[in-house]
N, C-alpha and C positions, 0 to 999 in steps of 0.2 A: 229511525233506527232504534233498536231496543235498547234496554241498557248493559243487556250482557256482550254484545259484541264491542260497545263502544269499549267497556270496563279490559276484555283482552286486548283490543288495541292498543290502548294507555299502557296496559302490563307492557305488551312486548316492546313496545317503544322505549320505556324505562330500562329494559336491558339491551337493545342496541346502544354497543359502544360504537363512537363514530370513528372510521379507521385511522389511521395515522397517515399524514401526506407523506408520499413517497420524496427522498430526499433529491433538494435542486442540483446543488451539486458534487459530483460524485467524484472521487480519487480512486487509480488504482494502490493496492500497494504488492508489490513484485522483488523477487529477488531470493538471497539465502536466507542464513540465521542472522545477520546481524538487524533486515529488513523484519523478519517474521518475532526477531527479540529475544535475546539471554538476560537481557537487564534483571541483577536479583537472583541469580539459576546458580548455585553452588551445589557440586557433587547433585546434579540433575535432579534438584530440587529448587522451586522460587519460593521465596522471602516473601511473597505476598503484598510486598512493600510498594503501595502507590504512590506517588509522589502528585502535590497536588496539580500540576502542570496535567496529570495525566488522569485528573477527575472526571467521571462519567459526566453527561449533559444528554438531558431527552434530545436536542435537537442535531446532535451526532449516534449514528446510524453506522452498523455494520452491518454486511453480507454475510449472510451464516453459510457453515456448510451446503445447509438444503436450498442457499438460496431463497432465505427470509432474509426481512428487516431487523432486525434489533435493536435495543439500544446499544451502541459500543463502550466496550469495555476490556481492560486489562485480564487477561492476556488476549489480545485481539486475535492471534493464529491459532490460537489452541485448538481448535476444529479443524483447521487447513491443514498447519505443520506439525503433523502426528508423529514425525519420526525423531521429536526431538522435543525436550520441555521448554516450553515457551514461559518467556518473562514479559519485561517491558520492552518494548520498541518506540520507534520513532512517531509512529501512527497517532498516538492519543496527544502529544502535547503538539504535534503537525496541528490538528484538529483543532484544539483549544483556543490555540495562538492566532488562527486562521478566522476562527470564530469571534475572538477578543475585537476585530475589525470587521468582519462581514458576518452580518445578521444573517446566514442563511440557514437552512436543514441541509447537511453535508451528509455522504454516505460515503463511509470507508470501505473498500472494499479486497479485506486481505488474500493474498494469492502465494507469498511466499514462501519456500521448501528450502529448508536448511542444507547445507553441503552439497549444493550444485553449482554445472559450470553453465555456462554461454550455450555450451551444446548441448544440455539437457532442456535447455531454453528456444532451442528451435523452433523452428516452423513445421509442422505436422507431428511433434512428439507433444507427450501426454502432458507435461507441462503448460504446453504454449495452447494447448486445446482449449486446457482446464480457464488460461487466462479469458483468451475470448469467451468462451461461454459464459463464464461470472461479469464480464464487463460488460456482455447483452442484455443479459438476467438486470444489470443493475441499472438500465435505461427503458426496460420495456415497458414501464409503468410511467415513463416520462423523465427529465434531467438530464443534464448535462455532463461530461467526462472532461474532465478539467485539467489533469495531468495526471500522468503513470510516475509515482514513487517509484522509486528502482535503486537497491543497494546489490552488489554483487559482484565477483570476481575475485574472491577469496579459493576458488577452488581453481581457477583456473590459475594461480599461481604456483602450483603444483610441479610445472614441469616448463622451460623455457619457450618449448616447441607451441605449448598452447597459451601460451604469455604471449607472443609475439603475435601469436592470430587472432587476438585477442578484438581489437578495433574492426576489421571486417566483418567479423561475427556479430560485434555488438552494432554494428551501421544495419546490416542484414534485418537486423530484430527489430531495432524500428519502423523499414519500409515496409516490413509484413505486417506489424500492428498497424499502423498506420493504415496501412490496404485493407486489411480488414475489417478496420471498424469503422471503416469510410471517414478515416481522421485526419485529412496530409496533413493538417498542420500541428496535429496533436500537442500538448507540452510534454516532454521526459523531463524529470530532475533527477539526477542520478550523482550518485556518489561517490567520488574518487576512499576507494579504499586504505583503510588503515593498518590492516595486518593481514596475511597472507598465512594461505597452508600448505605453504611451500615457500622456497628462497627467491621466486621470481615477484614479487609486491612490485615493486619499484616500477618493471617492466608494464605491467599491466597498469598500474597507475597511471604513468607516460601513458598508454593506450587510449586509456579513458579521456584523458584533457585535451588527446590529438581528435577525436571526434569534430565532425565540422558540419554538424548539419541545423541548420535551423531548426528552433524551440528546442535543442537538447542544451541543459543548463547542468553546469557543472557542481556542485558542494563537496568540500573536503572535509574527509573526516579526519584526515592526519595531525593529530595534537590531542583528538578525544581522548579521554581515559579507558584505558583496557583492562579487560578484568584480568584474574588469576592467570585464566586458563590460554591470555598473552591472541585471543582470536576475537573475542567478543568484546564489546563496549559494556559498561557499565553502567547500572541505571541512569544514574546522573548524565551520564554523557550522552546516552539517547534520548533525553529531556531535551538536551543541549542541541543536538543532532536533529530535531524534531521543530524547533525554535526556528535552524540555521533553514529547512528548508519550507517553510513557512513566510520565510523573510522573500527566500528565492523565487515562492510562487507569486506571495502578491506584488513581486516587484514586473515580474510577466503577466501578470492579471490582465491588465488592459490588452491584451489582445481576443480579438472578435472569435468567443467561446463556436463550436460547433457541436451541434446536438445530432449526436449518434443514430440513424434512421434507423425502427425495428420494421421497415418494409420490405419484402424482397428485394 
């Protein structure tokens, strides 16, 4: 071989960067604002203020809009929940804490949209599409879905009638994820709510803890600290909140993971 083929060889091999493993295991994270994060968002502005719990790490990985890898980082929805300025959430110190104990490459994979209810969460609306599709997307190169983060039912406190129908709706939403991503025995961690936007809280909290289905695990958030605006939690408390369900997964860890088929 001459010496100028071998010489472009060497070149172009010196600039192949070698890709990044796609992340083992994946989390979704789902629900409204307190899921997608105000942490720091005063007069719809964020403080920028990271907290160290909530420090980037190459080996945590988020879902961008387009359906790349990235590194993840605060504010993790800022791409997904456009309709509202995104802070901190639960997501990065989840990640951290999770991390703290298991060496893996994790991929976050944010989904959550501010001031919705159950039924904007349904089965064939644009929401519940958007979910499936980002949680395909986030397996088709390989990994595992580990559990769906789920904060939500702040809007459905609204009005008594859909406080009450609360628990059907939310049983419904997990046999369709479930059916869908060929997951029966998926994990949900989902979060008993701490403030409402409406007088029914209470109602819908009851809803939430009456749930009875296997792998759905409960965390309260009622004692976090609330911001001003008496809806949101506060940076701090989403550290906290993000801690509490970290504790929740790896105590369900042991159970026999299921990896998501991208086969027909």
């Amino acid at each position: 071989m001459s010496p100028l083929p071998t010489l472009l060889i060497f070149l172009l091999l010196a600039f192949i960067r070698p890709s990044k493993p796609n992340p083992t295991d994946v989390f979704i994270l789902a629900g409204q604002s307190n899921m997608s994060g105000r942490g720091g968002v005063h007069n719809n502005v964020w403080d920028g203020v990271i907290p160290p719990e909530c420090r980037p790490d190459p080996s945590i990985q988020r879902l961008s809009a387009s359906l790349q890898w990235e590194e993840a980082h605060e504010p993790l929805h800022a791409d997904i929940d456009v309709y509202g300025v995104c802070g901190v959430g639960p997501g990065m110190s989840f990640a951290n804490a999770v991390r703290s104990r298991n060496a893996v490459m994790m991929g976050l994979v944010p989904c959550a949209v501010g001031s919705t209810s159950i039924d904007d969460w349904s089965k064939g609306g644009k929401l519940y599409g958007t979910l499936i599709r980002r949680a395909k997307a986030a397996v088709s190169g390989g990994g595992t879905i580990r559990a769906v983060l789920w904060y939500q039912g702040e809007k459905d406190a609204i009005s008594e009638e859909l406080a009450r129908a609360y628990r059907p709706k939310m049983e419904r939403f997990v046999g369709d994820l479930r059916g869908d991503l060929a997951l029966p025995s998926l994990l949900l961690i989902q979060v008993a709510i701490a403030t409402g936007q409406g007088p029914y809280k209470d109602i819908v909290r009851a809803a939430q803890k009456a749930i009875n289905l296997p792998n759905v695990v409960t965390v309260d958030a009622l004692g976090l600290q609330i911001a001003e605006d008496h809806v949101h939690l506060t940076t701090q408390a989403q550290v906290q909140l993000g801690k509490m369900l970290a504790s929740a997964y790896m105590a369900h860890s042991t159970a026999s993971p299921q990896v998501l088929s991208t086969s027909p």
